[in-house]
N, CA, C and O of each residue as an XYZ file, in Angstrom:
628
protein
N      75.385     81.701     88.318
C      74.355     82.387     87.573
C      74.662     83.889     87.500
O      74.682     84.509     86.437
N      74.927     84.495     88.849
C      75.469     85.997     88.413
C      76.354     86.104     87.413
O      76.362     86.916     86.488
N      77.357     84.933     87.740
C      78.743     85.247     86.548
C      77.891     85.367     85.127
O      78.026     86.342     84.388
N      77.243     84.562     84.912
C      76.926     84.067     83.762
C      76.098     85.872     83.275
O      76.376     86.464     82.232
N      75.183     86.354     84.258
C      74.289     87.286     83.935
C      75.172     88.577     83.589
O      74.894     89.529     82.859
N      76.216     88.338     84.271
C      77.210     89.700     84.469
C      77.656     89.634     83.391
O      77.189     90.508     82.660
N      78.599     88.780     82.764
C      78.961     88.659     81.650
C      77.924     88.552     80.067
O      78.333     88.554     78.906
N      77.077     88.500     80.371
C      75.604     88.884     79.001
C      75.492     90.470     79.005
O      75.223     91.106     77.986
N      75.743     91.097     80.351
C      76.040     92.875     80.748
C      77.412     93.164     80.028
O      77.460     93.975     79.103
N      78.211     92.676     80.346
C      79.253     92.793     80.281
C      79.396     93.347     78.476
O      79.879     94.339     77.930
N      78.609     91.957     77.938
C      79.045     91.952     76.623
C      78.686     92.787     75.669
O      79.102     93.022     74.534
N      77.355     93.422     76.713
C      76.883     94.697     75.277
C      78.026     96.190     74.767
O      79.045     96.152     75.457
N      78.028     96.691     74.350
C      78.747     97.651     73.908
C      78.861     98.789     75.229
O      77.763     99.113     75.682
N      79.747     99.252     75.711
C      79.770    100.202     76.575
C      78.343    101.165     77.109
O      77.903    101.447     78.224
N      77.966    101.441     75.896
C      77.194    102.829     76.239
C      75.988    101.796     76.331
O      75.159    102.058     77.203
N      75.816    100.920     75.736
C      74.678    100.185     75.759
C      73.874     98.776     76.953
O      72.793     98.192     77.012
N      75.272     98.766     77.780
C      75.471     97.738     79.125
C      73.763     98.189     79.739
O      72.908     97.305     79.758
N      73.504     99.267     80.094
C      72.299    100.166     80.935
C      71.163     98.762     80.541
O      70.493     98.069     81.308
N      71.300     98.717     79.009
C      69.988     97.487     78.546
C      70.303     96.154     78.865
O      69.372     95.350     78.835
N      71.501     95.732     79.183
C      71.473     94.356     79.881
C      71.364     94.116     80.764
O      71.366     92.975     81.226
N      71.158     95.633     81.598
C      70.881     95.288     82.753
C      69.113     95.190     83.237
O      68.295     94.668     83.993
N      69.238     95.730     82.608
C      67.186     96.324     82.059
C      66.864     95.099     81.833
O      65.952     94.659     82.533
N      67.470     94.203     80.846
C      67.068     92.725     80.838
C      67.292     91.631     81.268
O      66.903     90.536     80.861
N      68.307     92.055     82.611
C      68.271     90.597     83.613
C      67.525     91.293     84.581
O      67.244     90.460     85.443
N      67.090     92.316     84.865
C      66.553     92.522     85.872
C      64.789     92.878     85.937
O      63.997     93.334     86.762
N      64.763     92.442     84.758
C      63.281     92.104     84.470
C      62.810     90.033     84.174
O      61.882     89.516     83.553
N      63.941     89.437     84.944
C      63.940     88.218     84.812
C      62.907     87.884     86.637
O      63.113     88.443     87.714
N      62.169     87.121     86.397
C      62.145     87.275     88.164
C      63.317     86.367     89.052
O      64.222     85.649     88.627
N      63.043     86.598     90.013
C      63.845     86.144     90.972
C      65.139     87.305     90.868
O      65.983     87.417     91.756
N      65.120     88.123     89.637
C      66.643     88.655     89.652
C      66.214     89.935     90.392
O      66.628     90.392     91.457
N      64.888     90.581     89.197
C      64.519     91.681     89.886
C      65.359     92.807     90.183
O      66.587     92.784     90.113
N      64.740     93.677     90.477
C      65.950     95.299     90.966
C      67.142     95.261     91.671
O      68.262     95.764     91.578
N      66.397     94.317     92.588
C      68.066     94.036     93.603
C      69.311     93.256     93.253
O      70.440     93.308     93.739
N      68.902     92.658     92.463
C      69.874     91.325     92.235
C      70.507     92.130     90.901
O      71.725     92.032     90.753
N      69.713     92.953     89.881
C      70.148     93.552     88.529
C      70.719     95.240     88.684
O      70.860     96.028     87.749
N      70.996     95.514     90.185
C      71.138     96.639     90.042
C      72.554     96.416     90.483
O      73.486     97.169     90.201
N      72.681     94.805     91.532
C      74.631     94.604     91.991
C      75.004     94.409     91.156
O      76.157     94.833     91.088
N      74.471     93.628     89.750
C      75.075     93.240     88.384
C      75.598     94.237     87.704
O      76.637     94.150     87.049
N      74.948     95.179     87.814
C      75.015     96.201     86.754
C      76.508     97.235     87.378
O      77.459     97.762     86.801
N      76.113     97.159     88.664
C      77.402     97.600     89.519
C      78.638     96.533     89.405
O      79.761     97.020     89.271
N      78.536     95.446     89.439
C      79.872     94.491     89.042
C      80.482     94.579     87.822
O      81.655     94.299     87.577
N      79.434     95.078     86.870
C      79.380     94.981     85.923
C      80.725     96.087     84.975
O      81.236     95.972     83.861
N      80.898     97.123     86.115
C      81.328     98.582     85.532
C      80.595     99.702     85.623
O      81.041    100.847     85.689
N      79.103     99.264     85.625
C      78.444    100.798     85.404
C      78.597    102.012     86.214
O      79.485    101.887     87.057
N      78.000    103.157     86.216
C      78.079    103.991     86.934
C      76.838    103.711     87.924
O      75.738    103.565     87.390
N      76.943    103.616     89.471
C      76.065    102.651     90.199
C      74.363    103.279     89.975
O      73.309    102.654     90.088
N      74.657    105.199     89.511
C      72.861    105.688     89.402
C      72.753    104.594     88.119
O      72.054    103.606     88.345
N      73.221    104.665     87.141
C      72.836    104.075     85.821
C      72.221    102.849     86.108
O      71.012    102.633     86.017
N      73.215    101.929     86.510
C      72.925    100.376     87.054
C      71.880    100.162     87.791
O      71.156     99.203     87.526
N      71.601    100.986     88.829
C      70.621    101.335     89.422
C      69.214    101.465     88.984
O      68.245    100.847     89.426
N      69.246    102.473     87.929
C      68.301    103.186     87.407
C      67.200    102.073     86.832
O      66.126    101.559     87.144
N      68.571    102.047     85.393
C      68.741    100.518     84.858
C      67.627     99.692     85.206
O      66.423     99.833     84.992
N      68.171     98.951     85.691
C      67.539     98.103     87.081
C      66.044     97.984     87.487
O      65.320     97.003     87.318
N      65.709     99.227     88.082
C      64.236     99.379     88.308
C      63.742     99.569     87.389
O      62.555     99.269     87.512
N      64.087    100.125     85.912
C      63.461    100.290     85.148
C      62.925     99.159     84.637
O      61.710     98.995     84.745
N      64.035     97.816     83.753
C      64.032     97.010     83.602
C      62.648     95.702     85.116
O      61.554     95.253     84.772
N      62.910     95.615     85.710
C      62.185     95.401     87.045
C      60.802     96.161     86.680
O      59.920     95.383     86.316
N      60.502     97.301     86.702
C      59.307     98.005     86.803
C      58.261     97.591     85.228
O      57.037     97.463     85.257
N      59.002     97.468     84.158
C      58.672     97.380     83.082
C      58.032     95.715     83.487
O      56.810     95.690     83.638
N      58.622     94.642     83.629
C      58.349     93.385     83.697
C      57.210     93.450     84.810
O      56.289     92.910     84.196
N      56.805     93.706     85.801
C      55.972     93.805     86.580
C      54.766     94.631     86.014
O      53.624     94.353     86.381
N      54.958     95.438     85.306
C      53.955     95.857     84.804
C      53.055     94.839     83.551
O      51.910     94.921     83.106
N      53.753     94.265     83.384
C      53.433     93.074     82.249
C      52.888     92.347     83.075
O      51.732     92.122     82.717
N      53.244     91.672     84.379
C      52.244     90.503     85.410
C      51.072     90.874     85.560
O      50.082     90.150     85.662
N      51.135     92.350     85.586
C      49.901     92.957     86.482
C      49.018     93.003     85.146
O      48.094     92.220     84.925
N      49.238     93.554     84.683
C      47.844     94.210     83.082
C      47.767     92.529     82.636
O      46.760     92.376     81.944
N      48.518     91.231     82.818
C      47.958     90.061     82.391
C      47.120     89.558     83.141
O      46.112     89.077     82.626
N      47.308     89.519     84.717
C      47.157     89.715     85.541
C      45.303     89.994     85.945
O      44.433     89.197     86.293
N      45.274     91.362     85.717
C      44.227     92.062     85.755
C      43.276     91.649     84.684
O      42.057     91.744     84.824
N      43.954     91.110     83.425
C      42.764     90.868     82.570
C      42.610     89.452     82.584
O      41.833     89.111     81.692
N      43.063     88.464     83.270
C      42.772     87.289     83.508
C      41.768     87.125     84.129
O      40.763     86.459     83.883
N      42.257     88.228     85.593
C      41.069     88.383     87.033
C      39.628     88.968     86.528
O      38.694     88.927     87.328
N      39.394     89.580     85.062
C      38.331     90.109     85.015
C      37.687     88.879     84.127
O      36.474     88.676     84.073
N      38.398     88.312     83.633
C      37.597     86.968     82.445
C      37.579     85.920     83.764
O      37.045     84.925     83.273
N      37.765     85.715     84.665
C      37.163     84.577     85.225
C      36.350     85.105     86.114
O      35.415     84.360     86.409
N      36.380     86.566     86.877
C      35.399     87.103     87.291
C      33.912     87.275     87.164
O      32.999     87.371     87.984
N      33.982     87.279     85.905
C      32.763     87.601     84.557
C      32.465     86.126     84.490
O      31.262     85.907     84.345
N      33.306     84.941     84.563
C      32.820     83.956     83.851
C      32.681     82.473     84.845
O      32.677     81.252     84.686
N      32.538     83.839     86.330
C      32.184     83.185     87.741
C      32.491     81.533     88.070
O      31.801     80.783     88.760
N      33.812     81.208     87.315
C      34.304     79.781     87.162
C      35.351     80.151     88.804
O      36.010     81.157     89.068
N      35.139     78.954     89.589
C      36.207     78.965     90.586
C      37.085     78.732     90.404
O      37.117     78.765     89.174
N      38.548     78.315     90.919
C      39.441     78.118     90.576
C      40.262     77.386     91.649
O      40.376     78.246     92.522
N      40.892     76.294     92.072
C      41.412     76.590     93.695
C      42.842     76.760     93.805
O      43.544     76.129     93.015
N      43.351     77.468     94.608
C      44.506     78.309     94.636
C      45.682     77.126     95.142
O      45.500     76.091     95.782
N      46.787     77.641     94.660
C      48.043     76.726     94.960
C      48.363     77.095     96.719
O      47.895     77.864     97.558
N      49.237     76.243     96.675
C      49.540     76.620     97.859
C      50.417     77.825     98.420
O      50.237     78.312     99.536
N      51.264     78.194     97.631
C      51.873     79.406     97.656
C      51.356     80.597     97.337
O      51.718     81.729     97.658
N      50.141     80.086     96.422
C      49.087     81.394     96.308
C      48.290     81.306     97.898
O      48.228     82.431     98.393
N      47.954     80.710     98.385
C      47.158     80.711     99.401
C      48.225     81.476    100.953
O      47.826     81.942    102.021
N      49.370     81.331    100.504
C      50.193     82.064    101.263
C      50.655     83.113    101.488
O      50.873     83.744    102.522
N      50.919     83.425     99.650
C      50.330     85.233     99.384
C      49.606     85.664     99.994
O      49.925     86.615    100.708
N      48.223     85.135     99.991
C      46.977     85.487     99.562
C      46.684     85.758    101.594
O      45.779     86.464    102.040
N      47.580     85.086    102.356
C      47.404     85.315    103.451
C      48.313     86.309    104.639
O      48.142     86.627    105.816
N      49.493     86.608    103.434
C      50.314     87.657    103.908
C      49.513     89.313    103.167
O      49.817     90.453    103.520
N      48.638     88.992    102.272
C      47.929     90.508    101.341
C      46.744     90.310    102.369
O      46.485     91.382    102.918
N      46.044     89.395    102.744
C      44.642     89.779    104.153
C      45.244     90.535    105.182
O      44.532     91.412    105.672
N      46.775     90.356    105.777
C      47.434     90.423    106.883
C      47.623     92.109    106.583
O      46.978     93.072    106.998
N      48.956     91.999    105.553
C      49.256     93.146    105.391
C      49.419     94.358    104.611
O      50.014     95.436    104.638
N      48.259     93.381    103.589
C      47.623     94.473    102.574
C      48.769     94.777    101.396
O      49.874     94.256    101.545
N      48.480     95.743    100.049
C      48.893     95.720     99.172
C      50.752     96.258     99.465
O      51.694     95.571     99.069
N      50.913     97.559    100.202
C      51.543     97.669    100.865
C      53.087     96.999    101.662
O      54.300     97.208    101.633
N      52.263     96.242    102.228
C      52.948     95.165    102.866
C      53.798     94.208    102.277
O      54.924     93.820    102.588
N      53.009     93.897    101.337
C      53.325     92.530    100.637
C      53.826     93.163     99.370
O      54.002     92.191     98.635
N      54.152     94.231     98.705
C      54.600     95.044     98.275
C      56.490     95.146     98.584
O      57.409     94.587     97.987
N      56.500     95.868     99.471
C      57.477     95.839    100.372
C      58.483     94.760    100.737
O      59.713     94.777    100.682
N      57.603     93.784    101.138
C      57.790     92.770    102.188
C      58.261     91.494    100.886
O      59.281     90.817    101.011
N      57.577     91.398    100.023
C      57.334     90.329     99.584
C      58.712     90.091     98.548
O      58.662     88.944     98.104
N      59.608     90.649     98.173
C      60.612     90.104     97.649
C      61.422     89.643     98.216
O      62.468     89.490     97.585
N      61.401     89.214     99.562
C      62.119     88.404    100.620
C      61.906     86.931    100.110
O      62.750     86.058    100.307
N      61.029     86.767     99.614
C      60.071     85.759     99.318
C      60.043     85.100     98.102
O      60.685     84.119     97.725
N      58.959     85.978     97.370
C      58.963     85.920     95.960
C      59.046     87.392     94.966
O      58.779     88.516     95.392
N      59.363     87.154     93.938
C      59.720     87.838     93.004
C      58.454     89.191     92.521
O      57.349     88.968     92.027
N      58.884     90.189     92.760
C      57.727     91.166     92.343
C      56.748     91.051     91.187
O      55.737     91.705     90.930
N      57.069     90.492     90.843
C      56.258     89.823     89.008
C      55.083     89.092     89.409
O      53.973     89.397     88.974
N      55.291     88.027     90.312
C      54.683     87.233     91.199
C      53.917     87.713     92.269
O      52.778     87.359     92.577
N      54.644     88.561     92.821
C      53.217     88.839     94.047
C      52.410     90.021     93.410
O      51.233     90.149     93.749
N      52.905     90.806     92.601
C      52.151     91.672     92.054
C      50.752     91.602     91.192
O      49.772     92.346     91.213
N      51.037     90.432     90.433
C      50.362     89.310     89.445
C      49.169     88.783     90.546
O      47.969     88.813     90.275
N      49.809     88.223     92.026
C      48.602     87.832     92.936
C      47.672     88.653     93.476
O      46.450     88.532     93.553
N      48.446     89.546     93.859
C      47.513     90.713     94.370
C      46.548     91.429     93.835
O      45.749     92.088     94.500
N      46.561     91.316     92.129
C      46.020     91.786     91.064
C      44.526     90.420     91.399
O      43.363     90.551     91.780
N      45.254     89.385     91.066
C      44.662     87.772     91.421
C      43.535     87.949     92.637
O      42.526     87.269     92.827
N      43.888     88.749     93.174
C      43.130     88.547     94.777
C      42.372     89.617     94.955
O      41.801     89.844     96.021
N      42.288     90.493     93.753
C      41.602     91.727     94.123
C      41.759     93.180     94.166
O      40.793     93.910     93.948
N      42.414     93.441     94.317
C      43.580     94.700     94.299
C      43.835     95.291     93.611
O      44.354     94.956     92.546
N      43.559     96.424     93.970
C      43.141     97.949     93.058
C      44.801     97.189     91.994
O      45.701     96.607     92.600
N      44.833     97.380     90.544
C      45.338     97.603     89.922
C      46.716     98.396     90.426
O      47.857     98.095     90.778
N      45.668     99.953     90.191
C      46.473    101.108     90.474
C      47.273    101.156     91.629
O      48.359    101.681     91.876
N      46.564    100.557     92.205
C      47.181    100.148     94.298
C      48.521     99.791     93.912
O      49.337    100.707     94.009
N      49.078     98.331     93.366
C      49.552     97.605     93.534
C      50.477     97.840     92.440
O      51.461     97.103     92.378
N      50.325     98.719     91.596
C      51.611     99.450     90.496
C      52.684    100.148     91.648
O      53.879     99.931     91.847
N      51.756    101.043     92.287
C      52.218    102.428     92.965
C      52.919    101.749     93.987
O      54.130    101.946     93.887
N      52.478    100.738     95.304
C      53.871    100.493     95.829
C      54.250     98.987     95.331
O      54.615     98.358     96.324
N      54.286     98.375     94.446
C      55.286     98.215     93.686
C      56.319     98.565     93.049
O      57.265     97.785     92.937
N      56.347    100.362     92.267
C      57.055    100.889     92.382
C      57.765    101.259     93.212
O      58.980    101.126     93.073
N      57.315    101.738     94.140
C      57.853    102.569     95.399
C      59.114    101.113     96.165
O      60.310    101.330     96.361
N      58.328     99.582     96.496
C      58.968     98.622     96.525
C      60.155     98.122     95.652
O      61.145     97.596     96.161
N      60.017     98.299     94.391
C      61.334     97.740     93.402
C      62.393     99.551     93.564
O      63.567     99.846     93.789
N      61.448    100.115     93.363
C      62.918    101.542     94.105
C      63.825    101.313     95.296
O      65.048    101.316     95.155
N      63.383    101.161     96.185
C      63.407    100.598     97.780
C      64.658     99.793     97.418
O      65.806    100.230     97.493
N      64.208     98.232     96.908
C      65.558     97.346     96.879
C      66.551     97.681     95.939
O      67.750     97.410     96.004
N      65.929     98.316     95.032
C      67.208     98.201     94.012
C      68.346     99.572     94.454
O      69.526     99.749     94.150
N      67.688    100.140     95.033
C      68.794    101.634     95.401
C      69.303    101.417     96.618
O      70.256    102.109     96.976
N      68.736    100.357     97.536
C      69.926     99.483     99.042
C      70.822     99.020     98.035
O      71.899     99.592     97.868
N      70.308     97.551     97.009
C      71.048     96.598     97.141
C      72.114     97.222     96.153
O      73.149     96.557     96.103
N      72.096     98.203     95.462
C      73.177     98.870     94.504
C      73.525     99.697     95.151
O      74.319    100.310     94.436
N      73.462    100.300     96.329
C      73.956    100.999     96.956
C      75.190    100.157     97.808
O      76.375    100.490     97.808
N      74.702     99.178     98.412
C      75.633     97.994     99.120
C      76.808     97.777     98.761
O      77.881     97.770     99.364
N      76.299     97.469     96.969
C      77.207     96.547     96.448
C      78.240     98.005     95.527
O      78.919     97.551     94.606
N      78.344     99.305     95.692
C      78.876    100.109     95.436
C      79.824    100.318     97.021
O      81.044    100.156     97.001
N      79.417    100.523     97.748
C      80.006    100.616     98.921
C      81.344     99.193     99.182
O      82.523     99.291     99.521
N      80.569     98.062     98.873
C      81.298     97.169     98.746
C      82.637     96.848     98.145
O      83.691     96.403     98.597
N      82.071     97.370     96.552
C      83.256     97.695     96.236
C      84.445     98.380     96.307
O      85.586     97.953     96.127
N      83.919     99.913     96.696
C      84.784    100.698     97.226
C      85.686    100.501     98.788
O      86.794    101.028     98.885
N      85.119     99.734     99.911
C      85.371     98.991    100.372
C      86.571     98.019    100.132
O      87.684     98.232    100.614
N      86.271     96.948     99.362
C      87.407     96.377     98.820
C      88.646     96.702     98.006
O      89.544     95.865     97.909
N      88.731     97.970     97.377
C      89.811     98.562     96.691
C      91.001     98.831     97.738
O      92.053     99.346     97.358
């Protein structure tokens, strides 16, 4: 699957690679970390790939959340229950534990920022809360894991 993603990077026009990376890394599961080594395998210059990266990542998460948020206010309003999956109920018990924050941080070990961001929105959570370290979270991985995988390379030469 990387090969495959690297090479969709690969294929855009030089100056223009920055946006393929912007658009695998707004895929979930790929996310900042996974689209910022791509973008570094890829050729880029590792801030670009990097950048790239969270941007792409930050943009897609922002889309979970504002759907997110206006879902949580139409069933709010329309006081219908709902009962939670089981992986929501697991979220939902790592965000009691360790708050927006936490699970922020923590939670792309796990699941995909799109996803817990989307829950946390789901469960209550200031909006604004859960942008801010979300951001701060998709910065976090994507500037290790492109940092790694720059080192890595240089490393291997």
């Amino acid at each position: 699957m990387i090969d495959a993603l690297q090479d969709f990077t690969s294929s855009f026009p030089a100056l223009l690679q920055w946006v393929g990376v912007m658009l695998v890394a707004a895929i979930p599961f790929v996310d900042s970390y996974l689209g910022s080594v791509i973008g570094v395998l890829a050729g880029l210059n590792p801030v670009v790939a990097i950048a790239a990266a969270i941007v792409g990542n930050v943009l897609a998460m922002l889309v979970f959340v504002f759907a997110a948020h206006r879902v949580r206010s139409g069933v709010v309003n329309s006081k219908t229950p709902k009962e939670e999956s089981a992986r929501s109920r697991k979220v939902r018990a790592w965000f009691d534990k360790y708050g927006v924050a936490g699970v922020s941080l923590v939670g792309p070990v796990v699941l995909p920022s799109q996803f817990t961001s989307a829950a946390m929105v789901s469960f209550g959570a200031s909006k604004n809360a859960v942008i801010l370290w979300q951001v701060i979270a998709i910065t976090i991985w994507g500037v290790v894991f492109g940092t790694l995988a720059t080192v890595g390379i240089t490393l291997s030469r």
